[in-house]
C-alpha positions as CSV (number, residue, x, y, z in Angstrom):
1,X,0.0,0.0,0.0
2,X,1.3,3.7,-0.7
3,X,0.7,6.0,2.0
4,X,2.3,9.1,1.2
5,X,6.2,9.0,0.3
6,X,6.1,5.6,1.9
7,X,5.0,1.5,0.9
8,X,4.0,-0.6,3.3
9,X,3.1,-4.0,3.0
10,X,2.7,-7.5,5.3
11,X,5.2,-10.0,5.2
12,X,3.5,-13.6,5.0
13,X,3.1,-15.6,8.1
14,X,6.0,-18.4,8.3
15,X,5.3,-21.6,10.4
16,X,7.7,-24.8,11.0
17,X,6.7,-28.1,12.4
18,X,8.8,-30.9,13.3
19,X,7.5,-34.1,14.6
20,X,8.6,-37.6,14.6
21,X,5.8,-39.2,11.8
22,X,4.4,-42.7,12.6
23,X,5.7,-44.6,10.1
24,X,6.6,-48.1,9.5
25,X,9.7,-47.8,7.8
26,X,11.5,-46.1,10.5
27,X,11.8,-49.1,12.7
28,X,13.5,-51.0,9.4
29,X,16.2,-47.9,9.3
30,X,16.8,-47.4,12.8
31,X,17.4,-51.5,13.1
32,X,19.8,-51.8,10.3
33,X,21.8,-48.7,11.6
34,X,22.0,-49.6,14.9
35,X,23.2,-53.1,14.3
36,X,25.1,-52.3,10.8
37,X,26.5,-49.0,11.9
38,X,27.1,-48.5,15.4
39,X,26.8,-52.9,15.9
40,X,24.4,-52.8,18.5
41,X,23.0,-56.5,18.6
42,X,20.2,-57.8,17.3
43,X,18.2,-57.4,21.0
44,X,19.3,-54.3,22.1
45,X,19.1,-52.6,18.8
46,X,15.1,-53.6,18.5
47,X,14.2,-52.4,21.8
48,X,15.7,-48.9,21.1
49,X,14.1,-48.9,17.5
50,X,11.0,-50.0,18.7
51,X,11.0,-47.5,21.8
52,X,11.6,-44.7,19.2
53,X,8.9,-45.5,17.3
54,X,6.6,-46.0,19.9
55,X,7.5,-42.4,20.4
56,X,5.7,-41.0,17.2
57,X,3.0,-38.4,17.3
58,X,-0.1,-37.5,15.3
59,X,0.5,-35.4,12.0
60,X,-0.5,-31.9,12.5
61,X,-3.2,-30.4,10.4
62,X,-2.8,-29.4,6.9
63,X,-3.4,-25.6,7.4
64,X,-4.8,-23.8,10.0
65,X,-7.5,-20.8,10.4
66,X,-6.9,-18.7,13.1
67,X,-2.9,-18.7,13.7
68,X,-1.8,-15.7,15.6
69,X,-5.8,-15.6,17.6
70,X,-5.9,-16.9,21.4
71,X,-8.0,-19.8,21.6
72,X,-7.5,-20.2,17.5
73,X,-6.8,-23.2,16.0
74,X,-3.0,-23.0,16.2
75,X,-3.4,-22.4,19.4
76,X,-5.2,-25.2,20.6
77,X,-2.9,-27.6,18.3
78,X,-0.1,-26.0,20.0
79,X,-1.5,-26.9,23.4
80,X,-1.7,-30.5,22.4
81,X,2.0,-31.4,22.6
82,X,2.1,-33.2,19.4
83,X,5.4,-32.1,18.2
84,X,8.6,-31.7,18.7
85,X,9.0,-27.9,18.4
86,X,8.3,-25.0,16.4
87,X,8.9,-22.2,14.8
88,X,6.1,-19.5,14.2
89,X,7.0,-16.0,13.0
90,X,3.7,-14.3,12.7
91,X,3.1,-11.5,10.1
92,X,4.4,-8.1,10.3
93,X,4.5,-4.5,8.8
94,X,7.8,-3.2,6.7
95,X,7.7,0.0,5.2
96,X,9.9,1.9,3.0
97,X,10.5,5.1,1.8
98,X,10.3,6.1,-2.0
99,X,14.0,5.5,-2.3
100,X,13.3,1.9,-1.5
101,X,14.9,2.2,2.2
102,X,13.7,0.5,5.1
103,X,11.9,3.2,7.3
104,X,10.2,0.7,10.1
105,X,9.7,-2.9,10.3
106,X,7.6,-4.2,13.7
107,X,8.0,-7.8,13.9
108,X,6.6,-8.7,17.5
109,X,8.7,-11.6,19.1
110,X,7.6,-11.1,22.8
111,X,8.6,-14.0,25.1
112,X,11.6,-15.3,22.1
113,X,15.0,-13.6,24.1
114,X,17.7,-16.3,23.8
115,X,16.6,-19.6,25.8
116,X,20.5,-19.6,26.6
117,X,20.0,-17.0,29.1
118,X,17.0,-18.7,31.3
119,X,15.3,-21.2,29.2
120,X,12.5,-21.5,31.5
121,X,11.3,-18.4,30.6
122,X,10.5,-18.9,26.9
123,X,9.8,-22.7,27.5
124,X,6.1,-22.2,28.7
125,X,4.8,-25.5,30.2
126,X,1.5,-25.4,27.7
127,X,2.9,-23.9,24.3
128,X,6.8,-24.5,24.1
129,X,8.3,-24.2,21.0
130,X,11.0,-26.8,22.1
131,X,8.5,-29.3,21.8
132,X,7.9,-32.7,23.8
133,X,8.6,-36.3,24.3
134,X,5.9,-38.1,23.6
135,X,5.5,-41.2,26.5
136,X,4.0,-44.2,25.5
137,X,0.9,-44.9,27.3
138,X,-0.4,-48.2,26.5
139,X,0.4,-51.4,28.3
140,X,2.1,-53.0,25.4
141,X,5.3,-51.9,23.4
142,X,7.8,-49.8,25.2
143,X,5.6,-48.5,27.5
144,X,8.4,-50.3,30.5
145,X,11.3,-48.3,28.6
146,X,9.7,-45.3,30.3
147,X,7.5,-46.3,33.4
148,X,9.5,-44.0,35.9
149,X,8.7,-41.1,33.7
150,X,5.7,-38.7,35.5
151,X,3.9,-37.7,32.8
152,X,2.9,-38.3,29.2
153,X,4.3,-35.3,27.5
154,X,7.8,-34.1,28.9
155,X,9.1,-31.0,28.1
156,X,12.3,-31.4,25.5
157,X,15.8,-30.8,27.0
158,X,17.1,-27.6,25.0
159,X,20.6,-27.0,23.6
160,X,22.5,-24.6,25.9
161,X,26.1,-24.9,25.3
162,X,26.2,-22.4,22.1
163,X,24.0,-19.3,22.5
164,X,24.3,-18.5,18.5
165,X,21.9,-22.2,18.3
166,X,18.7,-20.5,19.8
167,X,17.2,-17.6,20.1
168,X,15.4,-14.8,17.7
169,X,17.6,-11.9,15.8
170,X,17.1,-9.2,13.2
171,X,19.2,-6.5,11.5
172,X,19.1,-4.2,8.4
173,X,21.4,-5.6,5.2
174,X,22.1,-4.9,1.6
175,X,22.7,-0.9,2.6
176,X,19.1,-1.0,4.8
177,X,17.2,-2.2,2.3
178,X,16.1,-5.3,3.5
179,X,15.5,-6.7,7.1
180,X,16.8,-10.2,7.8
181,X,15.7,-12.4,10.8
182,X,17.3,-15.3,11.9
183,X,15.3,-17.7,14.1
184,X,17.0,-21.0,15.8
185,X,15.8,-23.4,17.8
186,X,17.7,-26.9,19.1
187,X,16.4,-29.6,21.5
188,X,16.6,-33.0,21.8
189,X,14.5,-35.9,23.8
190,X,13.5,-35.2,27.5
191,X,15.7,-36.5,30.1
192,X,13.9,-39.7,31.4
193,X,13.0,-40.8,28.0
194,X,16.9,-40.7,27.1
195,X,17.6,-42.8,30.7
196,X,16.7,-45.8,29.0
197,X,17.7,-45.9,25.2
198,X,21.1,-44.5,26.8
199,X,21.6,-47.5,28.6
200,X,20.6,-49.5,26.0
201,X,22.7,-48.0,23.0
202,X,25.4,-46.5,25.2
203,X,24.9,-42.9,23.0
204,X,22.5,-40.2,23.9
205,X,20.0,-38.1,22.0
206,X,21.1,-36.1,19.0
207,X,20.1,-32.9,20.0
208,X,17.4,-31.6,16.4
209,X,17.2,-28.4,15.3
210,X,15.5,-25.6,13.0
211,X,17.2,-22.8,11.5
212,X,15.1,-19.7,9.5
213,X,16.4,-17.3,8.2
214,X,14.0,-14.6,6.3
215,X,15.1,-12.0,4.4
216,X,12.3,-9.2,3.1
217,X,13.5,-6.4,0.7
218,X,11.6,-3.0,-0.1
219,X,10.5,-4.3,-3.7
220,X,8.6,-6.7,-1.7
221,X,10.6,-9.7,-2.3
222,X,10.4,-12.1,0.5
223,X,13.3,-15.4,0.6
224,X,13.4,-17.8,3.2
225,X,15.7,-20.5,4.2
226,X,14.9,-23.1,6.4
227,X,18.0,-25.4,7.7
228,X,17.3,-28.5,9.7
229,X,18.4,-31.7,11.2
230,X,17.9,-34.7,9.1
231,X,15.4,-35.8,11.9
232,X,12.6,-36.0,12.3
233,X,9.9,-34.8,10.1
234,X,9.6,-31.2,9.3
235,X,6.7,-29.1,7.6
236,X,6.7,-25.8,6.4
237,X,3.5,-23.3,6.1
238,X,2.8,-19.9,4.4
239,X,-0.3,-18.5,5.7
240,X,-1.4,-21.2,7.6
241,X,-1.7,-23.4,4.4
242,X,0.9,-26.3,4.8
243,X,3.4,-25.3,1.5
244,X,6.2,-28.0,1.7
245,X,7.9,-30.3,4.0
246,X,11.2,-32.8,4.4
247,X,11.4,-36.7,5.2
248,X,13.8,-37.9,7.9
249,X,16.9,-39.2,6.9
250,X,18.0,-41.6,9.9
251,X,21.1,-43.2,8.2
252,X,23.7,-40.7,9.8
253,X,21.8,-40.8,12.7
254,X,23.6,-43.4,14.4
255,X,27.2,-42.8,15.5
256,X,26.7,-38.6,15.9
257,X,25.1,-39.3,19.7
258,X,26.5,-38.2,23.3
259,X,24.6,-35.0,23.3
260,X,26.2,-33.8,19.8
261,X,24.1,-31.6,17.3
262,X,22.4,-33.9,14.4
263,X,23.4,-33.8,10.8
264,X,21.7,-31.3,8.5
265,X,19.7,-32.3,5.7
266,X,18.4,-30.8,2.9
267,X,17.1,-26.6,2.8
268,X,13.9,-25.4,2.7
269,X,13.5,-22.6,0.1
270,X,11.1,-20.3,0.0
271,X,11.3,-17.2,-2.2
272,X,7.8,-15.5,-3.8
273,X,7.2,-11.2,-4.2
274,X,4.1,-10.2,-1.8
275,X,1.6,-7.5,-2.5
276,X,-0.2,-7.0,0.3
């Protein structure tokens, strides 16, 4: 929109999802890489395969209605723990001059300081971006990997070693005229689901991650990048209309444990000129 000497216009909302997908070729990778790879035997290697999978959750909706409204859809998915974290940088307002410089851009990332600093502040109990472990509930499977855990959604353990691997930032490039925001976030399994499959494979947790970073220009050009860990499952949505996603690769899974970062797979792009 022109108003005056100035152009305004709304940047598109930009959603990650990562989850661990129920699927039935997982157990067939993790076994072969346990055993093949990091020569686990054939016991050992199907309990911690199996516990994994027993571990999935439910597939997040397609898009979504209402994802910046309390009590909205996103919301309420949000509150169901069904994922492993996310990412959700809602839409905001850039304008520029008639020289095509960035006068004001108002991207509101309240409760997003760096986790590094006191991750219990941005890790609410009910909505954390870090996501959950999932605990098996049933009777059958797994479900003695994990009886000493408390409760059926843990809170995930979040990287805090490196503060440039969490946390929100954003700066003027290209001579101010374009913003860029950089948006990290890296956990891995709660601690008392990682008791056991420690014991068992003698490595712990990968710790997963997801990496955007968004760059919108003055002519309204809008390119995003999404980095992430080769595991799990990862979704991407443009105004709340699911627009891409990644499969898991677990085959360097394997030998990259005791608390180390995961692999990265391959980028996300995103790159499209907005008019609004």
């Amino acid at each position: 929109a022109l108003l005056g000497n100035t152009v305004i216009f709304q940047t598109p909302d930009i959603l990650t999802i990562s989850y661990i997908k129920n699927n039935p070729n997982f157990y067939n990778y993790c076994d072969q890489q346990l055993e093949d790879v990091v020569e686990i035997d054939e016991c050992h290697s199907f309990i911690a395969c199996k516990g994994l999978s027993d571990l999935a959750n439910n597939d997040p909706p397609t898009n979504f209605s209402n994802i910046n409204g309390i009590g909205g859809d996103f919301d309420k998915w949000a509150g169901s723990k069904e994922y492993r974290g996310y990412i959700l940088i809602p839409s905001f307002n850039i304008k520029c001059n008639a020289e095509g410089y960035l006068v004001l851009a108002n991207p509101d990332y309240h409760n997003q300081e760096n986790p590094t600093k006191n991750p219990e502040k941005v890790a609410d109990a009910e909505h954390n971006p870090y996501g959950y472990t999932k605990i098996p509930q049933a009777p059958w499977g797994t479900r003695w990997l994990y009886q000493t855990c408390p409760v059926e959604y843990e809170q995930a353990d979040i990287y805090t070693e490196d503060p440039t691997f969490n946390g929100f930032q954003s700066k003027p490039i290209n001579s101010n005229t374009c913003l860029n925001i950089h948006n990290f976030r890296t956990s891995r399994l709660s601690p008392c689901a990682r008791r056991a499959q420690q014991e068992i494979t003698k490595t712990d947790a990968l710790f997963i991650f997801t990496n955007i970073n968004m760059k919108v220009c003055c002519d309204h050009q809008v390119s995003i990048t999404i980095d992430r860990s080769i595991f799990p499952q990862t979704c991407l949505y443009i105004d709340e209309k699911m627009s891409g996603g990644s499969q898991p690769d677990p085959s360097k899974l394997s030998k990259a444990g005791h608390g180390k970062i995961a692999h990265s797979s391959k980028s996300l792009i995103y790159n499209e000129k907005v008019e609004k």
